[in-house]
C-alpha positions in Angstrom: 140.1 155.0 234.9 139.2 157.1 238.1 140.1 161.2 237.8 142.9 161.6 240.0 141.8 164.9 241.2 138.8 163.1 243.1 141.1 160.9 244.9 143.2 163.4 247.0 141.7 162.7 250.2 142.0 159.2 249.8 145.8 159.4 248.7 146.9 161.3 251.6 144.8 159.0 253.8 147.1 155.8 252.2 150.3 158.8 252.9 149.0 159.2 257.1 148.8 155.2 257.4 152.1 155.4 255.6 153.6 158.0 258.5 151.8 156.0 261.4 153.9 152.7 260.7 157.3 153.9 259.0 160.1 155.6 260.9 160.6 159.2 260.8 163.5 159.0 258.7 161.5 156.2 255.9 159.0 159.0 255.8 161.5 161.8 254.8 163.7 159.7 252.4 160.7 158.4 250.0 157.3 158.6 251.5 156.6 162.4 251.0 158.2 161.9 247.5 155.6 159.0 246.2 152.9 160.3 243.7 149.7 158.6 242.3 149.8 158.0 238.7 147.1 155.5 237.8 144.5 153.8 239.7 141.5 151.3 239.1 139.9 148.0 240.1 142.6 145.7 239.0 145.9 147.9 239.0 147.3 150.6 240.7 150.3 152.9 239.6 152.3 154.6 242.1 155.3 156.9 240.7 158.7 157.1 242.8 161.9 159.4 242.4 164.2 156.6 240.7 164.3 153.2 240.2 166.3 152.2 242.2 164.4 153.5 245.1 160.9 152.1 243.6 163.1 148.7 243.8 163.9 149.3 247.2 160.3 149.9 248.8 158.6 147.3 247.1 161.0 144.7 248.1 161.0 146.2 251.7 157.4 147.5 251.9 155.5 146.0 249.3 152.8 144.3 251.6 152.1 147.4 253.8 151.5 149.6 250.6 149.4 147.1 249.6 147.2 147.2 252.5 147.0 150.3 252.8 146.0 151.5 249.1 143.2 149.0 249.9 141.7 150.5 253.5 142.2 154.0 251.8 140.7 153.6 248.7 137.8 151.4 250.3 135.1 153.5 248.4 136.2 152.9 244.7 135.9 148.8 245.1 139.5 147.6 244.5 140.0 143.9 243.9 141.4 142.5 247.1 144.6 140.9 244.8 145.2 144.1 242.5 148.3 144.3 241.4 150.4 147.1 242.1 153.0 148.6 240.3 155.8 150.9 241.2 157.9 153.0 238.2 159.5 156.0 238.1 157.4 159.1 238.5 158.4 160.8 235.1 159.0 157.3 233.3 157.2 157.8 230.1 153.5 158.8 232.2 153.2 162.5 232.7 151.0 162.1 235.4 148.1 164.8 236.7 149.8 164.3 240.5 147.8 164.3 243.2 148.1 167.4 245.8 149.8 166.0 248.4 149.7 168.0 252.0 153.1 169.5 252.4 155.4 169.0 255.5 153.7 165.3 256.0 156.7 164.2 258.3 156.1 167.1 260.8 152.2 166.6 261.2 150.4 165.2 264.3 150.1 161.7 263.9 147.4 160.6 266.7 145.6 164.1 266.6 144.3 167.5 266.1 147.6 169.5 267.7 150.0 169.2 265.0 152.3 167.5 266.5 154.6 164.4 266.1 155.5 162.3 269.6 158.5 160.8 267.2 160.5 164.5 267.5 161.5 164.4 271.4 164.2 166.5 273.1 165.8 162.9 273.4 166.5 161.7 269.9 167.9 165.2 269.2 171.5 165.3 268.5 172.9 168.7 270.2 176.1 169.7 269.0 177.8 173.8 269.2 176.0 174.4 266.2 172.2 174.6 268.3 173.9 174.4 271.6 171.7 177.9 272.4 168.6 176.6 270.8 168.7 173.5 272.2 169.0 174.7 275.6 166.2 177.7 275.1 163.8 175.1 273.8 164.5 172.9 277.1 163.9 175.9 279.0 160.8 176.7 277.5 159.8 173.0 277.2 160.4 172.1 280.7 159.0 175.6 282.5 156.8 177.6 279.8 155.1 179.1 282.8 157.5 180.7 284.0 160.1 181.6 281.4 161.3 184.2 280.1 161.8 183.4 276.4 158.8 184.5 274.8 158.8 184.5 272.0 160.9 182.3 271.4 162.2 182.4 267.3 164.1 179.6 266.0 166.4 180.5 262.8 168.5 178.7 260.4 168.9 176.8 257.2 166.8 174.0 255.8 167.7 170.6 257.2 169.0 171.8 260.8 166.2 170.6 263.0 164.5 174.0 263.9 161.0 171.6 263.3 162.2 169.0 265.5 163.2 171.4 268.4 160.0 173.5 268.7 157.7 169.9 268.1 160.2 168.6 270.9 158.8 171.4 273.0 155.5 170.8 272.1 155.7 167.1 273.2 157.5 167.8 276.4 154.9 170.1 277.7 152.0 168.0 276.7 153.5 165.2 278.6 153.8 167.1 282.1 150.6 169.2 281.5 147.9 167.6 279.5 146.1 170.8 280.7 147.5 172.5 278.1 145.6 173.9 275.0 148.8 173.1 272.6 148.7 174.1 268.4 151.6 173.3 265.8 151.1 174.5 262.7 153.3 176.1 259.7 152.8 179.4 257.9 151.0 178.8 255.1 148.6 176.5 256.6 147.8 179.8 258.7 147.5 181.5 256.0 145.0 179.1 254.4 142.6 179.2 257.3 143.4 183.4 257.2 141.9 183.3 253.3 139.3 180.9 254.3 138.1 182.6 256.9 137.7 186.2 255.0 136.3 183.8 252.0 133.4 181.8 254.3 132.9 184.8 256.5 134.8 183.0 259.6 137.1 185.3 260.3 136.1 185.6 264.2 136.5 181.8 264.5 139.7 181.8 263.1 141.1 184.6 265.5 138.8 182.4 268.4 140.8 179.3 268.0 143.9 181.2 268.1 143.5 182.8 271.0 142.3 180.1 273.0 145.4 178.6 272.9 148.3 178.5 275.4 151.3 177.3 273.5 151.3 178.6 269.8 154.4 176.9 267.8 154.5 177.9 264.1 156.9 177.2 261.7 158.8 178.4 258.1 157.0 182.0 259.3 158.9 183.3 256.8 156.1 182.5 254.2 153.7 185.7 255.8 156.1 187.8 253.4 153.9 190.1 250.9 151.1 188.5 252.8 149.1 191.4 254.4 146.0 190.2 255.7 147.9 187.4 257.4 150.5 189.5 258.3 147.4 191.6 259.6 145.7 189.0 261.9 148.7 187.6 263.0 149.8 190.5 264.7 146.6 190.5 266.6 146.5 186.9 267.5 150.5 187.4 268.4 149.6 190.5 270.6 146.6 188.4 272.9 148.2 185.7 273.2 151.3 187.5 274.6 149.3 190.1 276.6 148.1 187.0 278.2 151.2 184.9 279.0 150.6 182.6 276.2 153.7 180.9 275.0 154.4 181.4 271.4 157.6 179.6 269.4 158.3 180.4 266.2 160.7 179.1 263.4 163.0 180.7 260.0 165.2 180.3 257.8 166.7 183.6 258.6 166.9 186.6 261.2 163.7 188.1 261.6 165.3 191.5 260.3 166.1 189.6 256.9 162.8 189.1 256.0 162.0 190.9 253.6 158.2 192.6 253.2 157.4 192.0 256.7 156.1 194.5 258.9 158.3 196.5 260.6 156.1 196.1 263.8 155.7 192.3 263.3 160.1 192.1 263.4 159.9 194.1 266.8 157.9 191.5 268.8 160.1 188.7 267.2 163.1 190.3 268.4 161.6 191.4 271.6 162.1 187.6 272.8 165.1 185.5 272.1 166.3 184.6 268.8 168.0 181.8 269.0 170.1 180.1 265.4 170.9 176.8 264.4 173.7 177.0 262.3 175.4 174.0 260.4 177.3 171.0 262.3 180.2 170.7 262.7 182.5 167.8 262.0 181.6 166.1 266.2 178.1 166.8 265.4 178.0 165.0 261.8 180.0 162.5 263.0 177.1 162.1 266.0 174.0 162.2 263.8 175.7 159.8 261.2 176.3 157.5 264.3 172.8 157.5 265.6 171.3 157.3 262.4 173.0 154.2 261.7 171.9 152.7 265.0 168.7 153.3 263.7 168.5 151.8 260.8 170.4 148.6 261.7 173.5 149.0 259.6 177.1 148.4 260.2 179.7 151.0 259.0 183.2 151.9 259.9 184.2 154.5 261.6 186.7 155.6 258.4 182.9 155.8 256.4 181.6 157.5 259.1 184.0 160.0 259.4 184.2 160.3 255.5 180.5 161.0 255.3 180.6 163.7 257.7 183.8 165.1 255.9 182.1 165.3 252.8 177.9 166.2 254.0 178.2 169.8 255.2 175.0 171.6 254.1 172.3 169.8 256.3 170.9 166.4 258.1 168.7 165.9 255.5 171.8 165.5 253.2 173.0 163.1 255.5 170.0 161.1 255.3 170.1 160.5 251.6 173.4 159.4 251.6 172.8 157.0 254.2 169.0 155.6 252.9 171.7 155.5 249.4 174.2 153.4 251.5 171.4 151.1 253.2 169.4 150.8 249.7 172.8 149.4 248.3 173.4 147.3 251.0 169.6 145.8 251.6 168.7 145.3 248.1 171.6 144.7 246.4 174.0 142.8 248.8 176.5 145.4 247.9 179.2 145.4 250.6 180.2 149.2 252.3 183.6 150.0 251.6 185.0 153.1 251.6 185.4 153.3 247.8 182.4 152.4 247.2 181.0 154.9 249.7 183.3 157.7 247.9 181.8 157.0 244.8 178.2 157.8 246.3 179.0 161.0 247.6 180.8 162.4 244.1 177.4 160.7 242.2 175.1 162.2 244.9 177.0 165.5 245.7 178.8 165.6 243.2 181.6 166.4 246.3 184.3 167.5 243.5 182.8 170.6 242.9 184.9 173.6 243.9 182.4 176.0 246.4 184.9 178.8 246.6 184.7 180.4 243.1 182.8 183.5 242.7 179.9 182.0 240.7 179.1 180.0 243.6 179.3 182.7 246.0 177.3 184.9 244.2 174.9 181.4 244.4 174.9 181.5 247.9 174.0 184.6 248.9 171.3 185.3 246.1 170.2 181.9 248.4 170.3 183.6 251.5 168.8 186.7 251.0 165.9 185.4 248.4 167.0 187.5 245.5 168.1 186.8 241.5 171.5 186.3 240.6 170.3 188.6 237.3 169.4 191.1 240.3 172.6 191.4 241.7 174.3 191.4 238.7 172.4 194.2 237.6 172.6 197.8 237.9 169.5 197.9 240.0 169.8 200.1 243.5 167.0 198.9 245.5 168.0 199.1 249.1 168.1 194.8 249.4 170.2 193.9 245.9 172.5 196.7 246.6 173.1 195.3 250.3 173.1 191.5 248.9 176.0 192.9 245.9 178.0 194.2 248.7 177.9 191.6 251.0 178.7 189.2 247.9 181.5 191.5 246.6 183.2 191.2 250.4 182.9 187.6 251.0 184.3 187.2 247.0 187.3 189.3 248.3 187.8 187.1 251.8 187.3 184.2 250.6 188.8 183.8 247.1 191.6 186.7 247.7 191.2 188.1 244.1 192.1 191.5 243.2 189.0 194.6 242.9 189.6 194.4 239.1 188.9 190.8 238.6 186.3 190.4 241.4 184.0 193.6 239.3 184.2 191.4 236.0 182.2 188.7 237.9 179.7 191.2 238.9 178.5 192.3 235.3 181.8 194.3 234.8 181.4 197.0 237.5 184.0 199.3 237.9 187.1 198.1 240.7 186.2 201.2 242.9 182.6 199.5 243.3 183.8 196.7 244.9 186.2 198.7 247.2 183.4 200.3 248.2 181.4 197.5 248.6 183.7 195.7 250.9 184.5 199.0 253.2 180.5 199.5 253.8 179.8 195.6 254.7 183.6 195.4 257.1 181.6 198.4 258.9 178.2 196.6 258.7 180.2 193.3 260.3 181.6 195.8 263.0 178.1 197.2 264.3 175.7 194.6 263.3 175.5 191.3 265.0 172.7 190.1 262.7 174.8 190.9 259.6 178.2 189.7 261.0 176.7 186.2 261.9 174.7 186.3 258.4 178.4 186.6 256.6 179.6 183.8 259.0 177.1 181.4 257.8 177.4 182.1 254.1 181.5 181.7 254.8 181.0 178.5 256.9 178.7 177.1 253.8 181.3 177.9 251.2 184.3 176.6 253.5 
């Protein structure tokens, strides 16, 4: 049997033939999820997330795996009729996985620039939930010469599309100016080449290629929290490129101001642009993306399962995609027929939709979420500046939403006193009153538990 640690460059060779042929979707439903268990001349193992799903792709895309397992793994001799075998990941094999590259779906597929032709301003679904972020990523996408959105940062939850926007710029501009020196890229492979370059001695080549470039997009740039030296070279890169008229777009999953251990003079130039949010869709939007999606992957549903998927899927797209590659698996493989009981008991096995959101527990849940923090933390009686400001944002959305007295809401919170919570809510009402950062943070964490 072969080490699996030697084969990582062939495994996520097989995983970029994988992205070149499947659809964008296919790729974030079950490709990125696949793991390499066992491998040799005569068999080869590959480990999926369930069984039903390891049933659905080798009945859909048996052939193609097999094809490509043997162009990727050319070097180690495989017999041309091997057999391949999909289980479950965790069934009874603890494999040594494979390190897969991270964020697959959003790399370049044809070259060096990061970025994906699949994620266009045109397959975008736009709906009042990105309505400002759609429209600032057209207007940097159709004239970044001239614009005045720079930078231009991207915020929002996981699942919204902020990758899709700023690779739809990207595209757009590469396709009217091929003269254009374009580079996507996320944060923490940034920081890799950062620590590589301090580590080989390359640091000046690192900052070179950088600043050669006229259209910087970078995503998740929330990872350069607690990271100095990155923090430290980016601000350099940032400042020459702007200095210069260099276009930089940048994406979070929260307000520049909210993240936490980044320098106070790296937040100024991202707010010193426009910050733009993608906040959940609404019901229209759902209703929209569930409708597209559908085109797409040739399936025929009613409008009463359309509109009860977009009912019931609140939190993200990507949410909406599982239920639907859950529908289409059913349908495909199993000749199950789509009715609307059978799609309601999908969503309570999937989502488990039953659950009550509004109690305090899952507030506290929430907002531990959005800020990054424990929930032992803001339970506690610890003061630092961000757990008291989480607590008391937490103790006033407990006291909006759920309408429970000062006395009961304190027991949920480690059995503070009433006169805490008073408090609490009186500081963040005045917060929400002055602070338009804060006020649309509280929005978001009510929308998500409404």
């Amino acid at each position: 049997m072969i080490p699996l640690q030697e084969l990582s460059k062939n495994w996520t060779q097989f995983i970029d033939l994988l992205i070149q042929e499947l659809e964008i979707d296919e790729v974030e439903a079950w490709v990125n999820k696949l793991v390499l268990i066992n491998l040799n001349e005569n068999i080869v193992t590959i480990g999926g997330i369930n069984q039903f799903f390891c049933n659905w792709i080798r009945d859909h895309h048996q052939k193609m795996i097999h094809k490509h397992i043997l162009e990727s793994f050319k070097p180690y001799n495989l017999n041309e009729n091997f057999q391949l075998v999909l289980q479950v990941g965790k069934d009874k094999v603890e494999p040594q996985k494979v390190a897969l590259v991270e964020n697959l779906n959003n790399k370049n597929i044809a070259g060096a620039d990061g970025l994906n032709p699949d994620l266009n301003f045109q397959n975008f679904v736009n709906g009042s939930n990105s309505d400002i972020a759609f429209a600032a990523a057209q207007a940097v996408g159709d004239n970044v010469q001239e614009n005045k959105y720079n930078p231009l940062f991207i915020c929002g939850d996981v699942g919204l599309g902020k990758t899709h926007l700023i690779q739809a710029i990207g595209n757009n501009v590469k396709c009217n100016s091929e003269n254009f020196k374009i580079q996507y890229t996320n944060s923490e492979e940034f920081t890799n080449e950062v620590i590589n370059g301090i580590r080989y001695r390359k640091s000046h080549e690192v900052r070179t290629k950088y600043r050669m470039i006229d259209i910087l997009l970078i995503d998740d740039i929330q990872f350069l929290e607690n990271k100095e030296s990155t923090q430290e070279e980016f601000f350099h890169i940032f400042n020459e490129l702007i200095q210069n008229k260099k276009q930089i777009i940048l994406t979070a999953d929260r307000y520049p101001r909210e993240i936490k251990n980044l320098e106070e003079r790296l937040v100024n130039r991202f707010n010193s642009g426009m910050v733009a949010q993608i906040g959940r869709p609404d019901f229209e939007t759902r209703f929209a993306i569930i409708r597209t999606k559908v085109e797409q992957m040739n399936m025929i549903l009613s409008e009463d399962i359309i509109e009860l998927i977009a009912k019931s899927v609140k939190n993200n797209v990507r949410d909406i995609l599982g239920i639907l590659v859950h529908l289409e698996a059913s349908w495909s493989l199993l000749n199950q027929e789509i009715t609307l009981d059978f799609t309601k008991r999908v969503l309570k096995e999937v989502l488990d939709i039953d659950k009550n959101p509004k109690t305090i527990e899952n507030i506290i849940k929430v907002v531990c979420k959005k800020f990054n923090i424990k929930i032992t933390d803001i339970l506690s009686e610890k003061r630092d500046k961000e757990i008291s400001k989480s607590r008391q944002i937490a103790m006033y959305v407990s006291r909006e939403i759920t309408g429970l007295s000062y006395p009961v809401i304190a027991k949920h919170f480690g059995g503070k006193n009433h006169t805490t919570v008073l408090q609490a809510c009186k500081k963040t009402k005045e917060w929400v009153d002055i602070d338009p950062e804060i006020k649309q943070t509280i929005s978001s964490i009510m929308k998500e538990l409404s």
